[in-house]
Phi, psi and omega in degrees: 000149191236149182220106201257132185042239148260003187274129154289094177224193197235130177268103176230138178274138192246170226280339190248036178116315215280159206258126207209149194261111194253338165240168163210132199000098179094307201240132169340114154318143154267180174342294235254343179263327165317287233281311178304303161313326185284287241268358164302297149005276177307306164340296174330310209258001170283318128003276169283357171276331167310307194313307158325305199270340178307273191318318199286331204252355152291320165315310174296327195287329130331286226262281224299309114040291207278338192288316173296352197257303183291005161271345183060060139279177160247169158320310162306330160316284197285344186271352151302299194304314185245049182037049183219151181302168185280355172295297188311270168359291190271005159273330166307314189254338187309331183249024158293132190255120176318146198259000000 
């Protein structure tokens, strides 16, 4: 038995490895509640690799950002290059600090 906070569940391994919740404090799942949990899980965690990779490609987009502004673009420049107004633009980035 396994314990996340206060949820108690069971843990069972399935022909492909993979790991699926079959109790919840004491008592047996049915299938259909297993395969829901199984696949909320999965949700999750595709979720956080979205986030993840959502945050690494804002970082560029912030860096790439700061190279133009320190090359001396303008606002307008960069707020065509990422389809957005020169307004949008230096308000999303303007108080980024060259690096």
């Amino acid at each position: 038995m396994h314990t996340r906070g206060r949820a108690m569940f069971e843990l069972a391994t399935d022909d492909a490895g993979g790991a699926r919740v079959v109790a919840l404090h004491g008592r047996a799942l049915p299938a259909d509640l297993t395969q829901a949990l199984t696949a909320a899980r999965e949700a999750a965690d595709d979720e956080r690799q979205a986030l993840a990779s959502a945050s690494a490609a804002a970082a560029r987009v912030r860096s790439s950002v700061q190279e133009l502004r320190a090359g001396g673009a303008s606002w307008t420049v960069i707020g065509h290059a990422l389809g957005i107004t020169r307004g949008a633009a230096q308000k999303r980035y303007g108080d980024d600090r060259l690096l």
